[in-house]
C-alpha positions as CSV (number, residue, x, y, z in Angstrom):
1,X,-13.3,-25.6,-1.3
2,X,-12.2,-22.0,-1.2
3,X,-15.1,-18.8,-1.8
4,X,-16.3,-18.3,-5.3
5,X,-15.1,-14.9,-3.9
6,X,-13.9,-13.3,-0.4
7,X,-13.0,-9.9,0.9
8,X,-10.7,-9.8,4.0
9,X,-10.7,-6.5,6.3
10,X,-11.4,-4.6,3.8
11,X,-10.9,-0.6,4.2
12,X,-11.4,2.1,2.2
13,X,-11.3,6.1,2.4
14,X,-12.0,8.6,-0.1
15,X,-10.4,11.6,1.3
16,X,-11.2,11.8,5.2
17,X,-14.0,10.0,4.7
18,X,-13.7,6.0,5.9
19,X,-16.3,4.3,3.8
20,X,-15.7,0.9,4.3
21,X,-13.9,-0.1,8.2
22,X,-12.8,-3.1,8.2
23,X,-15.3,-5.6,6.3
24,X,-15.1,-9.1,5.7
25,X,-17.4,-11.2,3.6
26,X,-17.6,-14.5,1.7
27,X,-19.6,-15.9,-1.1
28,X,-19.9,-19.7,-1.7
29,X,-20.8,-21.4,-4.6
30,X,-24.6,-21.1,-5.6
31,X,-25.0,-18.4,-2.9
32,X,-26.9,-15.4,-3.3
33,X,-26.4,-12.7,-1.1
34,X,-28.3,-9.3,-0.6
35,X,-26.7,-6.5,0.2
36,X,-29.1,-3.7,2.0
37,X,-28.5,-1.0,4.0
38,X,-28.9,2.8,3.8
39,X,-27.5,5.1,1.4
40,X,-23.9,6.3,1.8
41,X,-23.8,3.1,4.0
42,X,-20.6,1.5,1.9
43,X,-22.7,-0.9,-0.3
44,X,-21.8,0.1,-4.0
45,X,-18.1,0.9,-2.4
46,X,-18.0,-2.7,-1.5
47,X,-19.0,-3.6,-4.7
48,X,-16.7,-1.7,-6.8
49,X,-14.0,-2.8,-4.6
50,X,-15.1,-6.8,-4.9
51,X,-14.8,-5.7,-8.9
52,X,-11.8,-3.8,-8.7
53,X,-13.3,-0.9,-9.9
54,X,-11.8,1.0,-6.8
55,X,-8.8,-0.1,-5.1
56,X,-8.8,-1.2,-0.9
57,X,-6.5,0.9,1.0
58,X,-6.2,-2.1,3.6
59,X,-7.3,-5.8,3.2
60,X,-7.6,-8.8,0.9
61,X,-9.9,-10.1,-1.9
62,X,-9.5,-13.6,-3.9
63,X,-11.8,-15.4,-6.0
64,X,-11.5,-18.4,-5.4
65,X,-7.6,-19.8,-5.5
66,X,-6.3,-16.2,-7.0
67,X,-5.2,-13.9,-4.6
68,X,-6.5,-10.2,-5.8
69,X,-5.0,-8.4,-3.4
70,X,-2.9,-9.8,0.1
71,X,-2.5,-7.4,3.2
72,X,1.4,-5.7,2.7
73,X,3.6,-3.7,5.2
74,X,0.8,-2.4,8.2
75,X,-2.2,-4.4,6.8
76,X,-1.9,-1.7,3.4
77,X,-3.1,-3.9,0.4
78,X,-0.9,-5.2,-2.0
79,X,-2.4,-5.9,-5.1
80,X,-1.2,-8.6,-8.0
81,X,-0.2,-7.9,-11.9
82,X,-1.2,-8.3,-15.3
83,X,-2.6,-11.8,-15.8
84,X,-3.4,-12.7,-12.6
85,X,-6.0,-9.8,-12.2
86,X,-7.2,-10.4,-16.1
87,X,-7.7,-14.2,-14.0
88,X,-9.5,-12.7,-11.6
89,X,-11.6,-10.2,-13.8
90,X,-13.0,-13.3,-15.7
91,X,-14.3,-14.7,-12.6
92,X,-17.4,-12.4,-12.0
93,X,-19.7,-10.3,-14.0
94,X,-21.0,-6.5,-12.9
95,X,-24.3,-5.0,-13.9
96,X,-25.0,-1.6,-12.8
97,X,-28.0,0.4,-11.9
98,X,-27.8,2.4,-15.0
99,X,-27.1,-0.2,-17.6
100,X,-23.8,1.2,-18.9
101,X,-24.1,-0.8,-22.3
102,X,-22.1,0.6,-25.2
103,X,-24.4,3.2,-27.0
104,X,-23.5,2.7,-30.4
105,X,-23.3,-0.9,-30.2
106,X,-26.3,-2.8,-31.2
107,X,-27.8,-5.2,-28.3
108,X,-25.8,-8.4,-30.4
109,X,-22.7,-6.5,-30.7
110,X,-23.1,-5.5,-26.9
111,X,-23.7,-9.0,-26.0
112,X,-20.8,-10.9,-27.8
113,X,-17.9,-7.6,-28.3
114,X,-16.0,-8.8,-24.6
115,X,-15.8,-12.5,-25.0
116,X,-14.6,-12.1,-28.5
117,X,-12.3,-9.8,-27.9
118,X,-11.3,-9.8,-24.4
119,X,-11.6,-14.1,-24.0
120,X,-10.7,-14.8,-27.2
121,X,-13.6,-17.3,-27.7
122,X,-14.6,-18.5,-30.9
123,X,-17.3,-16.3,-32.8
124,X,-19.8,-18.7,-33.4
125,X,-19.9,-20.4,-30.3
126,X,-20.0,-17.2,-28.4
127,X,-22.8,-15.3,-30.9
128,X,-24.7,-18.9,-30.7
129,X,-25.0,-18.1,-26.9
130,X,-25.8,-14.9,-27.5
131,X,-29.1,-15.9,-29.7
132,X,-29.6,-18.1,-26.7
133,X,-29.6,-15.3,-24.4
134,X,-31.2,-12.8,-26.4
135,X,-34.4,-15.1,-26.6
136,X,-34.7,-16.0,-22.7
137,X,-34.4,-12.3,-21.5
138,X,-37.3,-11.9,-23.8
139,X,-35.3,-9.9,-26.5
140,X,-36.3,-11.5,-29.6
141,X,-36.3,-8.9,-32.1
142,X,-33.9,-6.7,-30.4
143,X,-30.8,-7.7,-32.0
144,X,-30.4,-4.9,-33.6
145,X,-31.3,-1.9,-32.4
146,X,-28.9,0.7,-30.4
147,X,-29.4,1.4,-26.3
148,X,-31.3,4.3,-27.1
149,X,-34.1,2.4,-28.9
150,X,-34.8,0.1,-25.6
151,X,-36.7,1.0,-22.4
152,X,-35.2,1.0,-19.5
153,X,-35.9,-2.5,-18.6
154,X,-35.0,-4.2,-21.8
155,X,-31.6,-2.1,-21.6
156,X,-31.0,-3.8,-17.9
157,X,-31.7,-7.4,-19.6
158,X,-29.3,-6.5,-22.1
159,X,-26.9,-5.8,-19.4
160,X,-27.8,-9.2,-17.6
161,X,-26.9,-10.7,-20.9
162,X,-23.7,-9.3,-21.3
163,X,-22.8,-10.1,-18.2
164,X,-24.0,-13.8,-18.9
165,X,-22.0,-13.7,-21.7
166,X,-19.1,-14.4,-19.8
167,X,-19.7,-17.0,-17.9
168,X,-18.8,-15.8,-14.7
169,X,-18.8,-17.4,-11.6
170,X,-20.6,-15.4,-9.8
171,X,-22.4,-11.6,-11.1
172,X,-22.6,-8.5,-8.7
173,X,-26.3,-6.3,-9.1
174,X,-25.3,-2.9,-8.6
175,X,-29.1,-1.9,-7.4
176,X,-30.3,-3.1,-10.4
177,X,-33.8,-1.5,-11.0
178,X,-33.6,1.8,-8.9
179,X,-33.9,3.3,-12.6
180,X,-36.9,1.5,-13.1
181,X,-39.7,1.9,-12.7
182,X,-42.5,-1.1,-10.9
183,X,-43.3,-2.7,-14.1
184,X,-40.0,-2.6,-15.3
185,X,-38.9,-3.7,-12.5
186,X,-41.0,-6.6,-12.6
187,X,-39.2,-7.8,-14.9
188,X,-35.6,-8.0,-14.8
189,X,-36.8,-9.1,-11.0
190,X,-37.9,-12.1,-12.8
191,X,-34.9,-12.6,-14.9
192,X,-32.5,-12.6,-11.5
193,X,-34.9,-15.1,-9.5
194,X,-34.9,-17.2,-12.7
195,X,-30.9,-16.8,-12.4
196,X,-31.2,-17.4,-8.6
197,X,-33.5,-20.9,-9.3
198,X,-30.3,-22.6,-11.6
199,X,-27.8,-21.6,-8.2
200,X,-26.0,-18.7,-9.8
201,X,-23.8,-17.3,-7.3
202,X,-25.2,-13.8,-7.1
203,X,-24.5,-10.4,-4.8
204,X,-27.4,-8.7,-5.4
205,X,-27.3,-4.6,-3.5
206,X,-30.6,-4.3,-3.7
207,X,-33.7,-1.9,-1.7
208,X,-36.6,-4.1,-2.9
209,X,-36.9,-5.8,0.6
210,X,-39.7,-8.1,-0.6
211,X,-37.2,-9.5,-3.5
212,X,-34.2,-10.1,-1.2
213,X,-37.0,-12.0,1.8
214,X,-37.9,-14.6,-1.5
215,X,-34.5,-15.1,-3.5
216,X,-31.5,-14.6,-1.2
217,X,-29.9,-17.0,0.8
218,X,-28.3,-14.3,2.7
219,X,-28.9,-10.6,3.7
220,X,-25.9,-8.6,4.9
221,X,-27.1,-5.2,6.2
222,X,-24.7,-2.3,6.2
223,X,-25.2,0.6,7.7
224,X,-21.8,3.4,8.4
225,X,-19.3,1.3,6.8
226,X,-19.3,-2.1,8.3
227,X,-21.6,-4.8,8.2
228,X,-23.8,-4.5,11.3
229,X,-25.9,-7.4,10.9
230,X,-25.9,-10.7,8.3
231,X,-27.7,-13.6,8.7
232,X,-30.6,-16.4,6.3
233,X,-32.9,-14.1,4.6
234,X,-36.1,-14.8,7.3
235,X,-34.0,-14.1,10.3
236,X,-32.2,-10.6,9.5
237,X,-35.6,-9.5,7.3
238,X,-38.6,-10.4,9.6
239,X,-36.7,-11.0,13.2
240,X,-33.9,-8.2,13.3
241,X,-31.8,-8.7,15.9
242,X,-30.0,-5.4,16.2
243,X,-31.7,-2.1,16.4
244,X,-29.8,-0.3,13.7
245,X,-31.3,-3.2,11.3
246,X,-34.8,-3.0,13.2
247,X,-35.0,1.1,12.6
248,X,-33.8,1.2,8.6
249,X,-36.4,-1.6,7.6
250,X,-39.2,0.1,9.7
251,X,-38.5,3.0,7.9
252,X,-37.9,1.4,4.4
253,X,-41.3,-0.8,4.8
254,X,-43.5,1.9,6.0
């Protein structure tokens, strides 16, 4: 059974600048993987390339049986067309650190605009999910106010929701609560271990070392643009074994 998703080699450069060198990872089904690592180490980079949101200069991605983008002429990646990225763009669902909900939208119309207008699903079916949705993020109420009317952490839920929405087969956390702040971050924490519980395939970029020890299957520490250590949870979080990983959570968990 092929990866829910799987990037191959993956390079890229933004000017002179070699962000990611040569990076492979896989997710399986049910999997949730933490992504840790320093900043300007190549997480989000990895991420935004995993959602196309930035293109690889070299390497391949697939989820699942569609090809994304195959290595071309000198390993420079070729990417598909039309359908078979709007294929692949269904596959996943992206929240980022900084909610990027639709401001003039209410939290509903957030919730149900894309897979009414982008999947074509049937209105009722998709706002009866949304109700659904709305009430287990704890949003009862909500409906229908704007972004700006929301904290921070009721905005991120909304985002979760959307995301939801869509059911994707597996839903990247861009650092989901570093705009949050500890009891906020509570709970939206809650919300991805409750998603983490049902076996939603998850790639979580995270800092909140204690989070990633309980809920992830795997942690994959970057550090300089390549993936210097990975490994279960336990072993890369409370039994390094290379020094790079040994020095950043020394200094993180101080």
């Amino acid at each position: 059974m092929p990866a829910v998703v799987s990037i191959k080699s993956a390079r890229k450069s933004f000017g002179a600048v070699e962000v990611l060198r040569g990076i492979s990872l896989e997710v399986a089904c049910g999997e949730v993987v933490a992504v840790i690592g320093p900043s300007g180490g190549g997480k989000s980079t990895l991420l935004r390339c995993m959602t196309l949101l930035e293109t690889l200069d070299a390497g391949g991605l697939s989820y699942g049986e569609v090809d994304v983008a195959v290595p071309g002429e000198g390993g420079t990646s070729v990417y598909a067309k039309g359908d078979v990225l709007k294929r692949a763009r269904g596959r996943f669902g992206l929240v980022f650190q900084n909610y990027n909900l639709f401001p003039h939208f209410t939290v509903m119309r957030n919730i149900v605009d894309a897979p009414i207008r982008v999947q074509r699903r049937d209105r009722a079916e998709v706002e009866r999910r949304a109700w659904e949705l709305i009430e287990r993020m704890g949003l009862a109420g909500c409906e229908d106010k704007v972004p700006c009317q929301l904290s921070g952490g009721q905005q991120q839920r909304v985002a979760i929701a959307r995301a939801l929405a869509m059911d994707p087969e597996v839903i990247f956390f861009d650092e989901p609560t570093s705009a949050l702040d500890p009891e906020l971050t509570a709970g939206v924490l809650r919300v991805i271990r409750g998603l983490a519980a049902e076996d939603m395939t998850m790639v979580v970029v995270t800092h909140e070392m204690d989070f990633a020890r309980e809920v992830a299957d795997r942690v994959v520490f970057m550090d300089g643009g390549v993936i210097v250590e990975e490994g279960p949870a336990e072993q890369v979080l409370d039994n390094p074994r290379e020094g790079r990983t040994r020095a950043f959570l020394a200094r993180i968990e101080k």
